[in-house]
N, C-alpha and C positions, 0 to 999 in steps of 0.2 A: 767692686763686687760684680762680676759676670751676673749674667741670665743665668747659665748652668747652676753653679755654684748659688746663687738665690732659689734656683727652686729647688737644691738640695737639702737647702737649712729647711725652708719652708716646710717638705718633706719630714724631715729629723725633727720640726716641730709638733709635727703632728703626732709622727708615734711615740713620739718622747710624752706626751701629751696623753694619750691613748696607754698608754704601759700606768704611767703614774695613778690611773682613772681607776686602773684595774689594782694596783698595787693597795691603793687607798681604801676601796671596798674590799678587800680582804682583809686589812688591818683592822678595819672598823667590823668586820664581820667578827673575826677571833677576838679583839679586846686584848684584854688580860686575863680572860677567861679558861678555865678549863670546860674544854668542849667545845669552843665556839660557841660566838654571839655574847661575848665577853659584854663589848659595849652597850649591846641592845640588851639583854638582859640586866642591864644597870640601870634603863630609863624609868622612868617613875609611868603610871598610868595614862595612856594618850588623852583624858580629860586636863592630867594634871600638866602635861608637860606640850600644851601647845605650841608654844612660843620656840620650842627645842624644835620641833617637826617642822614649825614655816621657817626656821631660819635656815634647817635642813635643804628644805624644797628649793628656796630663792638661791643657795650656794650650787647648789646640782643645776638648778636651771643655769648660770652663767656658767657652768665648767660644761653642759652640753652644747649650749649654744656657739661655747668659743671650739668645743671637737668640731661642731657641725663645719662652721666658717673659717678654720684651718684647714679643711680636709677641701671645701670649695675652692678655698685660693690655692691652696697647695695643689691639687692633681687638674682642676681648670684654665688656672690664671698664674702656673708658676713663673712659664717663664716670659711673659708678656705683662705680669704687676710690675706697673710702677712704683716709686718709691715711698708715697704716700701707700698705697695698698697693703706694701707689704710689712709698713709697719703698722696698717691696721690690722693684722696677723701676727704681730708683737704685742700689740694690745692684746686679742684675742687670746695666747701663747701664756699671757698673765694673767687672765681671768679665768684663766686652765687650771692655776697654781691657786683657787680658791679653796682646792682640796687641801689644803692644809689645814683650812677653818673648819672644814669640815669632821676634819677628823680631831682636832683638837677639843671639838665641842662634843664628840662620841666620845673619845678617848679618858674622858674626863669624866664620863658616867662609869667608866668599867675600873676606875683605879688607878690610871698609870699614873707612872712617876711629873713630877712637877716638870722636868727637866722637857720629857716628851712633849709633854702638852704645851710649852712653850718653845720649843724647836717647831713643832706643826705650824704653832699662831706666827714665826718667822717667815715661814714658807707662804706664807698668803700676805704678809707685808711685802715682802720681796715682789710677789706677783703683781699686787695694787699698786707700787712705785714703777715696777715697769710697764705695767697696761697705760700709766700717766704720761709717762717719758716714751713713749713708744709713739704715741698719739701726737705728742709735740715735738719728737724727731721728726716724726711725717708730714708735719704742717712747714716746717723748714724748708723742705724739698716744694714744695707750692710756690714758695716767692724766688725762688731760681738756684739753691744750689743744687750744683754737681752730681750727677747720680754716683758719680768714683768714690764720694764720699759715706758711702750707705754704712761700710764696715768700720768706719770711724766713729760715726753716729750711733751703731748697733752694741757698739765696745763700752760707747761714753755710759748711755742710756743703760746696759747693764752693773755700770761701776755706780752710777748712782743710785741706781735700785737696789743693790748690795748694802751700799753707805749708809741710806736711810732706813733698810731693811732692817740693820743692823743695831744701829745707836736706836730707833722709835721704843722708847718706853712699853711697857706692856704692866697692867695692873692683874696682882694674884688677891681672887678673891673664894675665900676657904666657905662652902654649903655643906650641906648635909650630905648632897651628893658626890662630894670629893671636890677637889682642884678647877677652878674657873680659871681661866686667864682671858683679860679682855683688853684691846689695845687701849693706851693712853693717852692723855690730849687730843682725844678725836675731833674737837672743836680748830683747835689748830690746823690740823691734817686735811679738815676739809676745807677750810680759809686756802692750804696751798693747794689742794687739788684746784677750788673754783679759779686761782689766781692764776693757774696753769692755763686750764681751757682759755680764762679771757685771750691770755697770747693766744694759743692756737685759733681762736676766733678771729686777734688780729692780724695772723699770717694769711687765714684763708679771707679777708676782707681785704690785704692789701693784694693778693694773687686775682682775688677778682677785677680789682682796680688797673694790674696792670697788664693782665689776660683778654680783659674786657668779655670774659664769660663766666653763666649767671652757674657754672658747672662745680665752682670751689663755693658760691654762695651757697648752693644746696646739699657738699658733701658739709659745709659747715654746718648747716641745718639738720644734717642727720647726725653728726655727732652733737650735737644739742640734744637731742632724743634720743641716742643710745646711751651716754654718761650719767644722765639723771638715770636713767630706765635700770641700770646696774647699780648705781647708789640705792635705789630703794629695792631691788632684790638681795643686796649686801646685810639689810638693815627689816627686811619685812618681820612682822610679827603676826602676820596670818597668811593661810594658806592663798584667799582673794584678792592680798595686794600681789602677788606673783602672776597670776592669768591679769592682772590691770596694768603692772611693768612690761610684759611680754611684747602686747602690740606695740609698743613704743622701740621698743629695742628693736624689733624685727622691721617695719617702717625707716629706722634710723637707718639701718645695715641698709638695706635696699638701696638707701637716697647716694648715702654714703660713698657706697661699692657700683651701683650702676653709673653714677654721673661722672667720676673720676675715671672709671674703664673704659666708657667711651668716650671721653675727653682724648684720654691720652692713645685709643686704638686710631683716631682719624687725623692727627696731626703728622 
């Protein structure tokens, strides 16, 4: 994969990323509705329906957060990100595709079909396997493969985010408010996410081993603090656990994206 060609995808990430953002809020604005605000017009009373709005809030924070940090690396660092980088913008790329949750959990107050509503809940599995596989394609490229290999690793990592997008279970649970779909075996799913990071924790501990710099310990330490900091924005059930995930996730990014970009700009 060239520099060019990387900061072209990069690029096509982002406004692919940005259309979608925009596509989603208008679907969720019309619903099913005649008139518009199909979906909102379906919500029960803001006292009643808390837990609808913070789960809202925490998916909008990680699909802003990941515009913000695609549009960084892409028009700053396209074509000077290394390989870890830019599949920290894969990650990123995936936590963009949260809009699915989002709309699946509106779309569900306004009527739609069963069908929609778990096609959307698809679209945000697919994004959670590739923000996982994104993150430990990049920790690969730390302990010394090939940068030739990026378009190999970017094809794999999307076939398995496909695969398990795909077959992961999803449970339909029938409210008063219409069609719930919630994903299933979530106990499982986060056994293999934790199981993933340890590797990726042990590629960026053996790179600092044989780097002999503290620069892959601390990008490891910001992904320590960005992965939790997005699992409980995934998961929040009030508005205050969102402003308590944020500094962590934005901390992590920092450590993350500063120590790898100057690592790899002075060598």
């Amino acid at each position: 994969m060239t520099a060019k060609f990387r900061e072209r995808l990069l690029k096509a990430m982002f406004f692919s990323a940005c259309a979608s953002s925009a596509g989603v809020t208008w679907l969720v604005w019309t619903g099913s509705g005649a008139g518009g605000g199909g979906a909102i017009r379906g919500l029960p009373p803001l006292q009643e329906a808390v837990p609808v709005y913070a789960a809202t809030a925490g998916l909008v924070a990680c699909v802003l957060y990941a515009l913000v940090l695609i549009g960084i690396i892409a028009f700053r660092a396209g074509k000077s990100a290394s390989p870890e980088i830019f599949f920290f913008a894969v990650w990123a790329f995936g936590l963009s595709l949260e809009l699915g949750q989002v709309m699946a959990i509106w779309m569900s107050y306004s009527g739609a079909a069963l069908s929609t509503v778990s096609l959307s809940s698809r679209l945000a599995l697919f994004g959670r396997y590739l923000s996982l596989m994104g993150l430990f394609m990049g920790s690969i490229f730390s302990v010394g493969l090939k940068q030739e290999r990026m378009g190999l690793l970017l094809s794999a990592a999307i076939l398995v985010a496909l695969f398990f997008g795909t077959i992961h279970p999803l449970n339909v649970v029938t409210a008063e408010t219409g069609v719930i779909v919630e994903l299933g075996y979530g106990r499982l799913m986060r056994f293999f996410e934790i199981s993933i990071m340890c590797l990726i924790g042990v590629n960026y501990t053996l790179a600092w081993r044989e780097n002999r710099d503290k620069a892959f310990l601390r990008a490891g330490l910001g992904l320590a603090l960005c992965v939790p900091a997005v699992w409980i924005l995934r998961a929040v059930t009030s508005i205050p656990m969102v402003f308590a995930a944020l500094p962590f996730l934005i901390l992590g990014t920092w450590l993350y994206f500063k120590n790898l970009f100057v690592y790899y700009l002075w060598r």
